[in-house]
N, C-alpha and C positions, 0 to 999 in steps of 0.2 A: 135344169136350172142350176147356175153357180151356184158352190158354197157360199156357206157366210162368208169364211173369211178369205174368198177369193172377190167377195162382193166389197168387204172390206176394206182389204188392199187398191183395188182399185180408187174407191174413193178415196182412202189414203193419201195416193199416189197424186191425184189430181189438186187435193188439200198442199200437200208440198211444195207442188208446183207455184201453186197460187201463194205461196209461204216465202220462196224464193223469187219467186219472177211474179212479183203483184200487179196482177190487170187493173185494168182503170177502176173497178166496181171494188175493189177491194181498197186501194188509194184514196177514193173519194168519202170511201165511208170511215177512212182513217185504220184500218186494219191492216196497220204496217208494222216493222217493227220499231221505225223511228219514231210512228206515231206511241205509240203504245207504252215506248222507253221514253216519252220525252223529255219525261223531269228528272231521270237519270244520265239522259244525254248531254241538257243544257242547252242554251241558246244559241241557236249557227249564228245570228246576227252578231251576238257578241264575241263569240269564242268560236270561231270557222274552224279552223284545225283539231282541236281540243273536241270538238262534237263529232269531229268524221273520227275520229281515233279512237272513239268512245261504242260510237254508228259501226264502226266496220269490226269491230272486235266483237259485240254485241251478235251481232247478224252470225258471226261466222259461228258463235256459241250455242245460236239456237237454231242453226241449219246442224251443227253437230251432234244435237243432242235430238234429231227427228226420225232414228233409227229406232235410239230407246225410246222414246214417246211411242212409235208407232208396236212396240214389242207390248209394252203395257196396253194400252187398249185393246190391242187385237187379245189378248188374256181377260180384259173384261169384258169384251164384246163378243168372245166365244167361249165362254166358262170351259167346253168341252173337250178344249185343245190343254187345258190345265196349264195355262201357261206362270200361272200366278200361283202355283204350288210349287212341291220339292218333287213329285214325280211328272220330269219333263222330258219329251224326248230328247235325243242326244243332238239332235239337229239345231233344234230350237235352244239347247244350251249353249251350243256354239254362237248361233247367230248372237244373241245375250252376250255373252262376253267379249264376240266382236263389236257387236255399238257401242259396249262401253268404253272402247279405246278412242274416237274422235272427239267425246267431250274432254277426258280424262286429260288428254292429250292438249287440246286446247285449253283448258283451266290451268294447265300448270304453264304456257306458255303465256297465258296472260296476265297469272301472277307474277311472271318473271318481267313482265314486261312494267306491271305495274311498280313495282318492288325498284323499277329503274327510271320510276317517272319517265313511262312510254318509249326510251332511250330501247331503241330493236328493232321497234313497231317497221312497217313497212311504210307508212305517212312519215314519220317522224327520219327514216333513212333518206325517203326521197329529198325530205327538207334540208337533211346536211348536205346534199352534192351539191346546192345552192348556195349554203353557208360559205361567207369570208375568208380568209387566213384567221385563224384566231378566235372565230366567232363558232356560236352552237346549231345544230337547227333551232333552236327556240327561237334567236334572231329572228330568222327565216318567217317563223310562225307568226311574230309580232306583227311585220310585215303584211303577210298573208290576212293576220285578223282585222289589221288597220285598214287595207286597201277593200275589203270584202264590207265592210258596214259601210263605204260609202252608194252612194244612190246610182250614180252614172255605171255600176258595171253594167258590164250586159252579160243575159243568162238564159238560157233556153236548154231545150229536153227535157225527159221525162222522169220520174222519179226518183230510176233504179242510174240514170244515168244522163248527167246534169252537165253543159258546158259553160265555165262561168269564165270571164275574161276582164282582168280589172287593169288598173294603168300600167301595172307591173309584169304581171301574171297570167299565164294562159291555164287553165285548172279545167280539168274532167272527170267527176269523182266516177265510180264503181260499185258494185255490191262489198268488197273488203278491200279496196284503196284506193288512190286517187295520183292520176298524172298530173306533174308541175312541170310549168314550164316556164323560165323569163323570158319575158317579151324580146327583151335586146341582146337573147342568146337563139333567136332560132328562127328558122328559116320555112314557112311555109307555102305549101302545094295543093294546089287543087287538081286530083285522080282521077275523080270519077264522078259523075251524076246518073243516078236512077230513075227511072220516073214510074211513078203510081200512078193508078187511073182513078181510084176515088181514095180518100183522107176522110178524118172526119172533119179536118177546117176547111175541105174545097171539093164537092161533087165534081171538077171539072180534072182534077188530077193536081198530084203535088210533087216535088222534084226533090229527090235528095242528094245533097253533093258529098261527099269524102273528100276528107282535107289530110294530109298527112303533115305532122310536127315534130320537125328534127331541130334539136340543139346541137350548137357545134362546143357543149360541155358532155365529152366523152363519157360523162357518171349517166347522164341523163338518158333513158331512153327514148326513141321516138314510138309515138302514140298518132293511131289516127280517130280522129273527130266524124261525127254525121249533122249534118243542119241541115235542114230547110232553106230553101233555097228564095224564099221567101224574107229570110232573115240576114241574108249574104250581105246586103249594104249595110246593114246596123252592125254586122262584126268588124268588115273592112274600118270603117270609121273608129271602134275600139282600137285597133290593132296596130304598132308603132311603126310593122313592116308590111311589106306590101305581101299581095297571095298571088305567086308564079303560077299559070295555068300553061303548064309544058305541051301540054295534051290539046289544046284549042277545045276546051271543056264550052259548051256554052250554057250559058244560065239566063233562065228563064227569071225577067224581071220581076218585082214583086207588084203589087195593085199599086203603090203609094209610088214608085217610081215610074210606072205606066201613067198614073193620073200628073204625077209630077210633068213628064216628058209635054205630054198633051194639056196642061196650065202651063207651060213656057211657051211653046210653041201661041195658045191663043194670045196669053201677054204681047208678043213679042207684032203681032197682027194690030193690035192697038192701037191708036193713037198715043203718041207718048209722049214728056212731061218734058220740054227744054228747064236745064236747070240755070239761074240765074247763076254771073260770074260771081255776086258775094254772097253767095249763097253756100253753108256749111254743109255737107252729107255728112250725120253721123254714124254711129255700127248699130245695125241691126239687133234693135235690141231681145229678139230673140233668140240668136244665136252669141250672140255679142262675138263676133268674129266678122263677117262679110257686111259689105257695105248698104247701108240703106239704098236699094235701086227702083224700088217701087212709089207709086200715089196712088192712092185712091180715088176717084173721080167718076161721077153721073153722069156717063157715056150712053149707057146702052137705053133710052128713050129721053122722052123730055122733064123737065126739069121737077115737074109735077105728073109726072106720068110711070107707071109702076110699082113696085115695091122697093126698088133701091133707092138709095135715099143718100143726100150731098154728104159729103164725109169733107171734115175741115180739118183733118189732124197734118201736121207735118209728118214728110217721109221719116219712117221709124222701123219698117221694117225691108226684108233681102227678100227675092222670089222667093226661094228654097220658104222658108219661113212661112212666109204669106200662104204660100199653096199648103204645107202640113197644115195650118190655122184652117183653112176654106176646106181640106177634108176631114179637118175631126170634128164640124161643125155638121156635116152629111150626116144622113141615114148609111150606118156601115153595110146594109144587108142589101142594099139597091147600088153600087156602085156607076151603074150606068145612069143615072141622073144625076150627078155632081157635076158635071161640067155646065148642065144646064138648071143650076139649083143656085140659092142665096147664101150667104152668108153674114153677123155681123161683125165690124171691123172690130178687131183685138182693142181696139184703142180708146173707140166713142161709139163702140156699139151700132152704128149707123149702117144699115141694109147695104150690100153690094154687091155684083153678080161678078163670074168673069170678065165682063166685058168693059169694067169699070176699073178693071188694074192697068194702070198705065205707067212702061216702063219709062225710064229717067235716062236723059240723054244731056 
């Protein structure tokens, strides 16, 4: 049988692990260390940079201080190794005065850095290569904090490693820092796609793409991204530049562009709606962008016959639209019944199936 304190170590070891690289079960119960720090942290909503600067400094303080933690327990957890006395082996005093150089080391780097209102930090460096003529990274940060509380970024991944993408900014933070990038400095790639056979969002398999992001601001360096492939439309749509697929990468569509494809396609089978010559189309007021091309209409039986039911609104809203609207309405966990399922109209509520969208000509 192991020793204790090979029984020890081990668990240890695997405690670390879970300390640095936090599984789902350790996230969800909040046993992180941002969880944990948080009112030390402060609020990412309000203060994005300010919080990762606070977040990555923190993290790296008490990954360095998980030597000497783990010297002191194993001294309480095996009295017999006398680790917690003055007669100690010569090995274990080494080891002892070795951990204590990664804290030691980092506390005074953070004092330096604090001492310089974060001016060092590796957030706060990458923010100056950003910065003006003339200007600080604080600029930069302001930036970064104003564009990051509004609603439309989009943002995806996993705790330890987060892609957030707002009207300016391409941002992917890290365990101790975070890549920036401007939108209207850089130039990206789609490399590579992976594919998984089970996820936990898809028993049927899940696709991962790499994206690689190069700035043509020489300070900057290039970082590359992982998303779901799943999510690829909702980034594209963020993003000011287009994604170069050099490689003839293919990507597998997501469910809402699959059902999308197949709600146009049926739309377009319709009988459809001549519009009169004084007759206004206005914008979609969903999108408030593309033009209202749809009606609504008690098409698919008679007039008293079904669950659809006569819808009186004028045209208000674009396909694109109309189709999101008729699938956030669905059961998400049956997808193969939404083509042939109801929905009610955004507008007067009034029952209507596919068969009752009729485009506008």
């Amino acid at each position: 049988m192991p020793s204790p304190e090979v029984l020890f170590s081990v668990g240890f070891v695997l405690f670390a692990l879970c300390i640095v690289v936090p599984p789902t079960e350790f996230v969800a119960a909040g046993f992180t260390i941002e969880n944990i720090l948080g009112s030390f942290l402060g609020s990412e909503n309000l203060n994005f940079v300010n919080h990762h600067i606070k977040r990555t400094t923190a993290t790296l303080l008490v990954h360095s201080l998980l030597p000497l933690v783990y010297y002191f327990f194993l001294g309480w957890t095996c009295p017999e190794l006398q680790l917690l006395s003055l007669d100690v082996a010569v090995h274990w005093q080494l080891f002892f005065f070795l951990s204590l150089v990664p804290p030691t080391l980092v506390a005074l780097v953070t004092y330096y850095w604090y001492r310089k209102h974060w001016q060092g930090h590796p957030i706060a460096t990458s923010l100056s290569h950003h910065a003006p003529q003339g200007s600080s990274w604080l600029a930069v940060a302001s930036s970064v904090n104003i564009e990051f509380r509004r609603i439309d970024k989009f943002t995806t991944g996993l705790h330890s490693r987060r892609l957030i993408v707002t009207d300016s900014w391409i941002i992917q933070t890290s365990t101790y820092s975070i890549d920036i990038a401007h939108q209207a400095d850089v130039h990206l790639t789609l490399t590579e796609a992976q594919e998984h056979q089970l996820s936990q969002e898809s028993l049927t398999g899940v696709q991962i793409l790499k994206l690689k992001v190069d700035s043509v601001n020489l300070l900057v360096s290039a970082f590359d991204i992982r998303l779901n492939a799943m999510e690829y439309s909702d980034l594209k749509e963020k993003l000011q530049r287009p994604i170069r697929n050099a490689r003839d990468v293919v990507v597998h569509a997501s469910l809402s562009d699959r059902f999308l494809s197949a709600f146009r396609e049926q739309v377009q089978q319709n009988e459809p709606v001549h519009k009169p010559q004084d007759m206004d189309v206005d914008t979609c007021i969903g999108c408030m962008q593309s033009v209202s091309d749809v009606k609504l209409r008690k098409l698919c039986a008679g007039m008293e016959e079904g669950k659809c039911q006569q819808c009186f609104c004028r045209p208000m809203w674009c396909l694109e639209c109309m189709s999101k609207w008729f699938a956030s309405r669905q059961d998400q966990t049956r997808p193969e019944t939404w083509l042939s399922a109801n929905s009610p109209c955004p507008t007067c509520r009034a029952v209507f199936c596919v068969l009752d969208v009729s485009p506008i000509i």
